[in-house]
C-alpha positions in Angstrom: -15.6 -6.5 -8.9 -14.1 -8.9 -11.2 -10.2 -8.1 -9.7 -8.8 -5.1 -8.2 -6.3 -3.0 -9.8 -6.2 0.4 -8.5 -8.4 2.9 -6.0 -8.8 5.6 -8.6 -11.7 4.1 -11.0 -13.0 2.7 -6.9 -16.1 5.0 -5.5 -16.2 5.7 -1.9 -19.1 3.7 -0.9 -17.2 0.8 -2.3 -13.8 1.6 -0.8 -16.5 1.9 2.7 -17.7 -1.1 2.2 -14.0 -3.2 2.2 -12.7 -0.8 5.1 -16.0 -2.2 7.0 -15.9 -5.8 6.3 -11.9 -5.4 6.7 -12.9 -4.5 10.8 -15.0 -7.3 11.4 -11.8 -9.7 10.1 -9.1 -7.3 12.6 -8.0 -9.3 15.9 -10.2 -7.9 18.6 -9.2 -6.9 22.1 -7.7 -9.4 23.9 -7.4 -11.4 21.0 -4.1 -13.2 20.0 -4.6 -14.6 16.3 -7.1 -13.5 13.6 -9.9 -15.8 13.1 -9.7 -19.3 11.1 -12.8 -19.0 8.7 -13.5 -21.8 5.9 -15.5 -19.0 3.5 -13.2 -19.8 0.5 -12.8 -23.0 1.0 -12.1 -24.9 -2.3 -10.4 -21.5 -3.9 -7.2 -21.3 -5.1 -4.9 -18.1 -5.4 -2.0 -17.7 -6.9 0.6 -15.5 -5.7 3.0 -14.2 -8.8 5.8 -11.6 -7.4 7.9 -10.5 -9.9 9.4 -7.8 -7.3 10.6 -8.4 -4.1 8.2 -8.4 -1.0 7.8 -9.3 2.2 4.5 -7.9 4.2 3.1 -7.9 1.3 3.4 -11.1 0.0 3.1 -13.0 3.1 -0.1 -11.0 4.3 -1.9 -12.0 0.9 -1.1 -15.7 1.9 -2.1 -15.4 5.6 -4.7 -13.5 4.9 -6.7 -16.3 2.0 -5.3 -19.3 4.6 -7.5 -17.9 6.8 -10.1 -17.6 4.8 -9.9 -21.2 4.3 -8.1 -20.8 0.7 -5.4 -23.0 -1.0 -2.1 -20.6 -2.1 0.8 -20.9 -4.3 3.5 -18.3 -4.0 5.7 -17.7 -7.3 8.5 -15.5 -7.3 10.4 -14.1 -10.4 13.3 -16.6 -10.4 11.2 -19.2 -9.7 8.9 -18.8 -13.0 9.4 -19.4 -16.5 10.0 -15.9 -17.3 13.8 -16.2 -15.7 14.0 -18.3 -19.0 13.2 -16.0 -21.4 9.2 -16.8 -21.5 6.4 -13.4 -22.2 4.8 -12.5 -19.0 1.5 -13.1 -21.1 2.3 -16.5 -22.0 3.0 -17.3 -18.4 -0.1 -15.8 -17.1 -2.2 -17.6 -19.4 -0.2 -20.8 -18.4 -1.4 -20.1 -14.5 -5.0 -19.6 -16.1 -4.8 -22.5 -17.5 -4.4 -24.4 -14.1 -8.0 -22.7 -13.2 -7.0 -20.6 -9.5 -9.7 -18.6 -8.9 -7.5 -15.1 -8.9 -3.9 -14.2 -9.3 -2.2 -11.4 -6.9 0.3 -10.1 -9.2 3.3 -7.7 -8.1 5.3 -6.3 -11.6 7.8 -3.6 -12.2 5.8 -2.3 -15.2 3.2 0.3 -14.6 0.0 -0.6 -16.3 0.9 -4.6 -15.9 -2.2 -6.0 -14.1 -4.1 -3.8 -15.9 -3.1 -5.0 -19.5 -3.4 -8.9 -18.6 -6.6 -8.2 -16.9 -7.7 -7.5 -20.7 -5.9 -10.6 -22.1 -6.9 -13.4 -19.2 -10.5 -14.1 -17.8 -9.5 -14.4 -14.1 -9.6 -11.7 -11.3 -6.2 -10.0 -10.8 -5.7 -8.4 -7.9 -2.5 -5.7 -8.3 -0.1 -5.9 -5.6 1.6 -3.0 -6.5 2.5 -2.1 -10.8 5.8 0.2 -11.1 5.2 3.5 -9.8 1.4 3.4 -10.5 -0.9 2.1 -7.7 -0.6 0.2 -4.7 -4.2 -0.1 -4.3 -5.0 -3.0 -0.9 -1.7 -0.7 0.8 -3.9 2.7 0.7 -6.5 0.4 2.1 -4.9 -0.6 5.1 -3.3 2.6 5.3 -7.3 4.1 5.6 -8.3 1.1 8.0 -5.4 2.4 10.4 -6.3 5.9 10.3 -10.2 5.0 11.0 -8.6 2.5 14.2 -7.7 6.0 15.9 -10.0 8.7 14.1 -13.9 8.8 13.4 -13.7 9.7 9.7 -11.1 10.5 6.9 -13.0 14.0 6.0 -11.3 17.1 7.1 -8.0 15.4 8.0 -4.6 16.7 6.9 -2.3 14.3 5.9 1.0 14.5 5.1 3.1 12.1 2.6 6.9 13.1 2.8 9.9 11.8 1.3 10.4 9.9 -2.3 6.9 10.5 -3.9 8.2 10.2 -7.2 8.6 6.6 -7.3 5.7 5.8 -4.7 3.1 4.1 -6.1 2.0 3.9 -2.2 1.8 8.3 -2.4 -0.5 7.7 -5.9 -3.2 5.3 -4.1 -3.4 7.2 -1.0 -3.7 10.3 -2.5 -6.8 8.9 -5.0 -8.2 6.8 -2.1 -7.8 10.1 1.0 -9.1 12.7 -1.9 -12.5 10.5 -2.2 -12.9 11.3 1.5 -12.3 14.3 1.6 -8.8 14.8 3.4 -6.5 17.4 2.7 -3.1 15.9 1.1 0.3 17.3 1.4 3.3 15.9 -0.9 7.0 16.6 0.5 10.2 16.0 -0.9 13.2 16.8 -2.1 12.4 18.6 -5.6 13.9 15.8 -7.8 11.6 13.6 -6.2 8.4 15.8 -6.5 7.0 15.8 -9.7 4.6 18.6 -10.0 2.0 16.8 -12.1 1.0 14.6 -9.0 -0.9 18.2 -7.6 -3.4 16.9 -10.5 -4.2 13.5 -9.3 -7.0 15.2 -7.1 -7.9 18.5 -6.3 -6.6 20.0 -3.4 -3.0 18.1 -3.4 -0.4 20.8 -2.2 3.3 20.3 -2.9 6.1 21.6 -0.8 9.9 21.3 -0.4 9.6 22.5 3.0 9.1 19.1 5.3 8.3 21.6 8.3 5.8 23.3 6.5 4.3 19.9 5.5 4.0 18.5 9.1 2.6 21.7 10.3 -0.9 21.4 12.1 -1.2 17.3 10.2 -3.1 14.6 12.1 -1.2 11.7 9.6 2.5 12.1 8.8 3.0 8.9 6.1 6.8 8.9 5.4 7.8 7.1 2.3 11.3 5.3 2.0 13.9 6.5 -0.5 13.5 3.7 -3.4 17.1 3.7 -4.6 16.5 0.6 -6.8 14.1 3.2 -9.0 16.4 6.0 -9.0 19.0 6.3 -11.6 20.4 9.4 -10.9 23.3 10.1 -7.9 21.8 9.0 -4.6 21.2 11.4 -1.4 23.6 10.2 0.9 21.8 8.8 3.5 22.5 11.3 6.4 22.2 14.5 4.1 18.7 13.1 3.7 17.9 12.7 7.1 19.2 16.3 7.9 16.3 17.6 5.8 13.4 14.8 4.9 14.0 12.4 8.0 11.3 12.6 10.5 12.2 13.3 13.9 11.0 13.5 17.0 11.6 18.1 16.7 9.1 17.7 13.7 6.5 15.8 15.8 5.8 19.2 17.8 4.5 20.9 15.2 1.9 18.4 13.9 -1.5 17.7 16.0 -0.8 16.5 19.2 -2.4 13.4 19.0 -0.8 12.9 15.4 0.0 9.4 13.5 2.9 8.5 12.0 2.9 5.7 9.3 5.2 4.0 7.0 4.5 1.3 4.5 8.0 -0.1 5.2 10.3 -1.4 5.0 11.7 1.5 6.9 14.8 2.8 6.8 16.3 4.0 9.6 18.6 6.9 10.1 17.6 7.8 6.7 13.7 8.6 6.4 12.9 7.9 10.1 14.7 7.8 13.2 14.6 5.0 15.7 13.0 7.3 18.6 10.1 8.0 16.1 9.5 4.5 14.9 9.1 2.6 18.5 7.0 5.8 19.4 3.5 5.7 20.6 2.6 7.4 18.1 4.0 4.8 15.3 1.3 3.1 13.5 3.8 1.2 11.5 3.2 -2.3 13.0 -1.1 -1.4 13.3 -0.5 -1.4 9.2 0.9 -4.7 8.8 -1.3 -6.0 11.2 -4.4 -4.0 9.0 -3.0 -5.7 5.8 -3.9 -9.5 6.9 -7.8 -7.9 7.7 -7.9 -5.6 4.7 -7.0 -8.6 2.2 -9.2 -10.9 3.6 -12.0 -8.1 2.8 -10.7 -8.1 -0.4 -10.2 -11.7 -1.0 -13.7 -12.3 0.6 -15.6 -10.2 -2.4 -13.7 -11.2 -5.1 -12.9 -15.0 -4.8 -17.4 -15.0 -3.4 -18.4 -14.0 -7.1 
């Protein structure tokens, strides 16, 4: 594993093995803090965000401080390419300086991927345009195991703007390895019907009560309005039909999970009752990123 750029090349006994070593890093019971290690000590990783993020970003640095690794955090406007330099040449700058990985976030699908063919140093991708996601379907799995024995058999429904979700593309990669059964919801603009050939089995409906019918995960995804250049779904029109409720939570498994890989939005994909519900996993996953990048951290900066 010389960096990690998406789930779909990943086989599942790999993707086992980080969701393992990503429990032994979560805070235990009674536990206030995750544990202070020193395993990368000397390491350096380099945090390059050319998109703006907050859980993200600040879970990659937590999680290699506690691993006893040295961060720098760039951000767009604070790098060279604000003045006009090739996101190549700047890459090959920070490779220069010899950190032992970069965490790269980029608008451009395909991104990490093309540099990780130009520049011999891990990359890990943070998220690449509407393409993968790949350490968020990780944590997104490490959640689901926290409250279920196994992914196999579940049904899981993604609802809401799966057209610009690179979140939707690596769960649906990383959930189809194990066996789950995947339903996409949306608004029809925002459903393209190629995503039902990612992996077999992926069912597509309009119909968000169709979609949270019998599911044991309801993932809601927020409306990315930056990414869409057509009109905009006022916000309440959208929550009439594709805003999860606390009516829609009848109809799933009882004991059913709702998730969100924020930020959320509420009043528009999720309403306020449903987000500070007991059965809102919302703040386990940003509590799972910190453990599931230290995994990932852990077997990449160890080579």
């Amino acid at each position: 594993m010389s960096g990690l750029l998406g789930i779909e090349d990943l086989d599942r006994g790999f993707i086992q093995s980080i969701l393992d070593r990503a429990a032994d890093f979560q805070v235990k019971d009674g536990g206030s803090t995750f544990q202070k290690l020193n395993t990368l000590q000397g390491k350096t990783l380099v945090n390059l965000f050319f998109e703006a993020s907050t859980r993200t970003r600040t879970s990659f640095e937590i999680a290699a401080k506690r691993l006893g690794c040295d961060t720098i955090s760039i951000t767009a406007s604070g790098s060279s390419v604000s003045k006009g330099e090739s996101l190549v040449d700047t890459l090959a700058t920070l490779a220069a300086m010899r950190p032992n990985a970069i965490v790269m976030r980029h608008a451009a699908s395909g991104a990490p991927h093309f540099l990780q063919r130009h520049l011999n140093i891990p990359i890990v991708n943070a998220g690449d345009g509407l393409h993968e996601h790949p350490t968020q379907a990780l944590l997104d799995a490490r959640t689901i195991l926290d409250r279920r024995r196994s992914l196999s058999g579940l049904r899981v429904a993604i609802i809401g703007d799966i057209a610009h979700s690179r979140v939707a593309r690596s769960n649906i990669h990383l959930l189809s390895k194990f066996d789950a059964h995947v339903v996409l919801c949306g608004p029809a603009p925002l459903l393209p019907p190629e995503l039902a050939r990612l992996a077999p089995g992926v069912i597509l409906t309009t119909d968000m009560r169709e979609a949270i019918q019998r599911a044991d995960v309801v993932m809601m995804l927020r409306v990315q309005l930056e990414r869409i250049t057509e009109a905009a779904f006022p916000a309440g029109e959208y929550f009439k039909f594709y805003g999860l409720r606390a009516e829609h939570l009848h109809l799933a498994n009882p004991e059913v999970l709702v998730m969100h890989p924020g930020p959320i939005n509420r009043g528009r994909e999720i309403s306020s009752e449903v987000a500070d519900s007991k059965a809102s996993m919302i703040l386990n996953q940003v509590e799972n990123g910190i453990a599931v990048r230290m995994a990932v951290l852990e077997r990449i900066l160890q080579q």
